[in-house]
N, C-alpha and C positions, 0 to 999 in steps of 0.2 A: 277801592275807595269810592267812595258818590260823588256827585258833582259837587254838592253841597260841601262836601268835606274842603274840595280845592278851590271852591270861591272864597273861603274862608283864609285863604293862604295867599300873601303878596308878593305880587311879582320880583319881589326882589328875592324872598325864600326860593322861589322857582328856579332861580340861578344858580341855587346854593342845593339844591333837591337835584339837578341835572349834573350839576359837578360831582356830586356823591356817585350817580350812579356812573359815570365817567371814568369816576378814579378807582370805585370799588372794583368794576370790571377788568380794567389794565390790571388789578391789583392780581382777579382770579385767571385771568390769562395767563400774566407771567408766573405766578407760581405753578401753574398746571403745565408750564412749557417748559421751563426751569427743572426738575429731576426728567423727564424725557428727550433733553437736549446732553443730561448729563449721562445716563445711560447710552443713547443710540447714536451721539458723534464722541463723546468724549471718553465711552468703554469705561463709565463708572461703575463699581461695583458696590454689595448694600451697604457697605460700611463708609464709601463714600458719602453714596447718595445720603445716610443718615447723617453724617456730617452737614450734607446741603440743609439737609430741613432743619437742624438743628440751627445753623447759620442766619435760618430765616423765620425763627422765631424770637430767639436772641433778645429783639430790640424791643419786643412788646414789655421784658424782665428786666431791660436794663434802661430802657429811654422814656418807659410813660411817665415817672414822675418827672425828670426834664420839660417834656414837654407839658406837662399840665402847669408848671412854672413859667414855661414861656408864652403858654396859655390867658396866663392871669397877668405878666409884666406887659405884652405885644399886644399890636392890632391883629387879630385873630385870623379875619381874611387876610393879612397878609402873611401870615403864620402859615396857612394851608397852603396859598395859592406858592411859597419859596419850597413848601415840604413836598409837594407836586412836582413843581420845576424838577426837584432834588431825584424824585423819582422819576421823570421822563428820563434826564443826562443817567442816571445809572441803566436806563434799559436799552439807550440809544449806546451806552460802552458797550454792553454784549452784545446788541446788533452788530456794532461796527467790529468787534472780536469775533462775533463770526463768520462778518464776509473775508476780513484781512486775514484769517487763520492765527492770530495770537490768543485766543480765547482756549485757557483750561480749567480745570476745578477750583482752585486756589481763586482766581479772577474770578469765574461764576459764583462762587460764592460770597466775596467780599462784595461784590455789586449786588449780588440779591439782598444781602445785609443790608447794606444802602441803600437798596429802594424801599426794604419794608421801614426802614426810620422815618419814609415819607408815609405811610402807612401808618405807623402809629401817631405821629402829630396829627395828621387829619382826624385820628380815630380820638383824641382827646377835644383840639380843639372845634369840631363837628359841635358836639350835646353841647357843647359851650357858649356858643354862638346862636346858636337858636330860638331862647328866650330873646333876644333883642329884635327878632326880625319880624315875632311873630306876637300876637296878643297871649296871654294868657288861658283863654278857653281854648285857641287854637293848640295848644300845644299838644296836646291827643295826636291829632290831624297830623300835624307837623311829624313828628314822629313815625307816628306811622307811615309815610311816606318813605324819610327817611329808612328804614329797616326794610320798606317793600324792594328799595331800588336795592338795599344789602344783599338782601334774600334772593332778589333776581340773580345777582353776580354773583352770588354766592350757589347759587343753583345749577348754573348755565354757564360761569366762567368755567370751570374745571374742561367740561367737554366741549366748550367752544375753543381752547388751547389746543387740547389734543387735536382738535380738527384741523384748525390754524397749522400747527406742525404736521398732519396728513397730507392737507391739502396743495398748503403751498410751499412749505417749508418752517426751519427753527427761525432763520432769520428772519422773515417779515413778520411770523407771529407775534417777536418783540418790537419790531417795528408798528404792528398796530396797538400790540399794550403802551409803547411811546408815546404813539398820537390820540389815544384815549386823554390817558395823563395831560396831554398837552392842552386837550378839550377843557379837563378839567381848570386849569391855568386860566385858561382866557376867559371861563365863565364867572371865576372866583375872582380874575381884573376889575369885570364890570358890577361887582355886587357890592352894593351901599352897606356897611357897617356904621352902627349908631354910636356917637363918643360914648367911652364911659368914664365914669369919674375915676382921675387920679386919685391914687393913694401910694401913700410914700411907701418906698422896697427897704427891706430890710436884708438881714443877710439871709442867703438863701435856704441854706438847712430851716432856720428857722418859721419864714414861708413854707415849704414842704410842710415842717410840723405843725403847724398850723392847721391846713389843709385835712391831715392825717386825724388828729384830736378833731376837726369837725365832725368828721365820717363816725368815727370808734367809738365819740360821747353822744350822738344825737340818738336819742330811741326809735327813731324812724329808718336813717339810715344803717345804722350799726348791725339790725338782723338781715335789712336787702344784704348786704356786703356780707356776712355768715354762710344766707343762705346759697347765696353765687356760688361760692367757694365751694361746699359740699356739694351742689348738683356738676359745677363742672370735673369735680373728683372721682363723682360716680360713674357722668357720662362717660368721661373717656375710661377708665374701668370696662365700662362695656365694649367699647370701640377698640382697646388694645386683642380686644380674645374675641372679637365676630367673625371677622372673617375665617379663623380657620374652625372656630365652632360651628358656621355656616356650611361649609364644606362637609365639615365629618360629621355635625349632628343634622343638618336638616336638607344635606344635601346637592346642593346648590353647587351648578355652574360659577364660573367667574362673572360670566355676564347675570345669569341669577341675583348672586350677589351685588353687582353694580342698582340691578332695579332695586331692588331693597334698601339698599344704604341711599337711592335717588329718594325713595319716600319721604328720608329727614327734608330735604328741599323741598318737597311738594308741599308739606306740612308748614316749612315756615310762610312759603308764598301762600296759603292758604289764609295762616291764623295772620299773617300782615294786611290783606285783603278784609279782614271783617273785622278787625282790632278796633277801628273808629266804632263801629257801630254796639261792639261790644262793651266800652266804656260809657256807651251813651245810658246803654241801657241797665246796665249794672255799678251798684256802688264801688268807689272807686277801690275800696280795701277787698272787695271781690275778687277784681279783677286779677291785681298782686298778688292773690291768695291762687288763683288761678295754674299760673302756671307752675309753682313747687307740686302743689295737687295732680294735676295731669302727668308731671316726669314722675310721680310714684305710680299713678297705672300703670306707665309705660311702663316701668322697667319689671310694674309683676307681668304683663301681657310677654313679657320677653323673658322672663321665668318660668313661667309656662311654658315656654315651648321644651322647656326641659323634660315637659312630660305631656303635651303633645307635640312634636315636633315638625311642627308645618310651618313654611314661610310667608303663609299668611297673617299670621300672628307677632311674628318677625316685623313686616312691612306695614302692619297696624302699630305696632312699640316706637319705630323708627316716626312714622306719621305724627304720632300724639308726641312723639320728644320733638320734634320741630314747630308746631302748632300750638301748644299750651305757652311753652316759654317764649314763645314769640311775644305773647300778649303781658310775659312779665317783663319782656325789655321794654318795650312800648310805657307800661304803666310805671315801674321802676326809675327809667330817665325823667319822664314826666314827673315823678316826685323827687326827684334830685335837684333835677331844675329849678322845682318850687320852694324849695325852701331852704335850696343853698342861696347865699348872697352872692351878687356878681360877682364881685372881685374872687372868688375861689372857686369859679365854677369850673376854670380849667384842672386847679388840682383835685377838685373832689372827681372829677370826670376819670382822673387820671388811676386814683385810686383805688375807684370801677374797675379798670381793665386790669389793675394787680391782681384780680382772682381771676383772670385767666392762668395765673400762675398754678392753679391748681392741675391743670392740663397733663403738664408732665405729671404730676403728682399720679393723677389716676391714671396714665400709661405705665409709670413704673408697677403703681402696685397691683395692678392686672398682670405685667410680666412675671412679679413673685407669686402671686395667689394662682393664676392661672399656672404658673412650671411647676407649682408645690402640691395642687389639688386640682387641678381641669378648669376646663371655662364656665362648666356650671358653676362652679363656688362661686367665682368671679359674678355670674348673674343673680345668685342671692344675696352676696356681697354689696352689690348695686343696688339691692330694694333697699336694704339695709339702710344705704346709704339716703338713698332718696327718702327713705321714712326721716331721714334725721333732719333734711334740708324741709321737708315740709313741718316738719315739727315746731323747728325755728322760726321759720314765718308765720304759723296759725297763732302760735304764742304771743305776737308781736302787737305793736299798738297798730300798724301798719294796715293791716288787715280790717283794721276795726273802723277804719276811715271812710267816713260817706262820701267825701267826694272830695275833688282834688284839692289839694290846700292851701294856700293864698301864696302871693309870690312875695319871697323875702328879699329886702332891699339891703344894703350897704350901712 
């Protein structure tokens, strides 16, 4: 990002930009520490560990719309800065279950569940919070920031865990995701949040629906939220059958496959890096159109290799799936923002991250399509897919948008 881009952004955002990257890191430590503490001290086995991960994604399916409610009733910074706390104390239990020896599966996983509930309130109320800090052209900027520090911890946490458990041990590794978390806390203390205007609560479901009818009737957001849905169905479709497709069709070591699958990272800290400048320069329904368009190359570049089978083609698909759709979360929150009204921005936020729910979706049906016909079908399956997610977007008024669109009020 340019200089230009962060003078544009005030210091009190900066608070709120450094706590992200803070929190997001503890977030990609402890879960990279978390199944390798559960295998190599606790003698878990796969059905455990899949239990573990199951554990710990749980609260994205079952606490986002909560939290986008407590989003829209609470003070937001303090919303984050107690769901932070919330996760430091669950990382500092299994630190301290590790030194005392009472820490086993059952406990690691109930604490890993509780720290990610800190995880998904920050992930609602984060997009939510934003417009207030920042002007309205800045929000590109802002944004993009935000996603760079994502991408970084999302990049670097996985292997910075393992190392952390190499190096020094399980215990201190959660001991420094603790004192991240704790970073986090004390940054989000000192950050100014602007009043907003009261408005009277109703009963809750009915809030929630509310929220829900904004998203599913607005012509703008209704195809983002479609289109979400079918690329994260597809990608993970691909991701349930790569690795042993990588193996038996194109070859590849373990470590082979680790460089590969790092490309998606490369790619995001890539396309987050030139994302301001690529809004600048292109209309803003471009932009949006952008990343459905790049996940269909990707996933024909990675259909190809069906029939040429080199993993540099592999490591090119994995590149452009982390780099196109970077520039649609950047452009996507940015229209969310604009032209939800404050008071729902926590539940519209929230309503976002329900098509992560499609996740599992495309793991299962990679495990059927893939044990019924091989992991090629599964990668024709996924252009398929991708065809239908850019389809929905080019069709959209979204697309058609010159430039970002004004911010709606209360």
């Amino acid at each position: 990002m340019s200089s230009s881009d962060n003078d544009s952004l005030p210091s009190t955002f900066g608070r709120l930009a450094w706590s992200n990257l803070a929190a997001q890191s503890a977030e990609q430590v402890a879960l990279a520490a978390a199944p390798i503490v559960a295998v190599l001290l606790l003698g878990a086995g796969e059905g455990e560990t899949g239990a573990l991960q199951t554990a710990l994604t749980l609260p994205f399916v079952l606490f986002a719309i909560p939290a986008g409610l407590l989003a829209d009733r609470l003070s937001r910074r303090r919303l984050m800065a107690g769901a932070e706390a919330l996760r430091a104390a669950a990382l500092l239990a299994i630190l301290a279950g590790l030194w005392f020896g009472f820490l086993g599966m059952p406990l690691l996983a109930v604490l890993g569940f509780v720290a990610v509930c800190g995880t998904v309130v920050f992930s609602v109320a984060a997009p939510a919070l934003v417009p207030s800090l920042v002007s309205p052209s800045a929000l590109p900027a802002a944004n993009a920031r935000i996603e760079l520090a994502r991408t970084v911890a999302f990049a670097g946490g996985p292997a910075l865990g393992g190392l952390l458990v190499g190096w020094i041990g399980a215990a201190p590794a959660f001991g420094c995701a603790a004192a991240l978390s704790i970073v986090a806390v004390v940054l989000l203390a000192g950050l100014f949040e602007p009043a907003r205007i009261a408005v009277p609560r109703r009963h809750p479901l009915g809030e929630i629906r509310e929220g829900a009818a904004f998203v599913f009737r607005h012509d703008l957001l209704r195809p983002v939220f479609v289109t979400q849905f079918i690329f994260n169905t597809a990608f993970f479709l691909i991701l349930a059958v790569f690795v042993p497709y990588a193996v038996r069709r194109l070859g590849l070591s373990a470590s082979g496959v680790g460089i590969v699958l790092g490309m998606y990272g490369a790619g995001m800290i890539a396309g987050a890096l030139v994302a301001t400048r690529v809004m600048r320069r292109l209309a803003f329904g471009i932009v949006i159109g952008l990343g459905p368009v790049t996940g269909l190359v990707a996933s024909g570049v990675m259909a190809l290799t069906t029939v040429v089978p080199t993993p540099l083609l592999a490591g090119l698909s994995f590149f452009l799936l982390g780099a196109g759709p970077i520039l649609w979360v950047i452009s996507t929150t940015t229209l969310r923002q604009s032209v939800t009204p404050p008071r729902l921005l926590g539940r519209v936020s929230a309503i976002n991250i329900m098509a992560y729910g499609a996740r599992p979706l495309g793991s299962a049906l990679g495990a059927a399509v893939g044990g019924a016909f091989g992991a090629e079908a599964c990668l024709y399956l996924a252009v398929a897919g991708f065809a239908l997610q850019a389809l929905v977007i080019l069709m959209s008024q979204a697309v058609a948008l010159s430039r970002q669109p004004e911010m709606a009020c209360d």
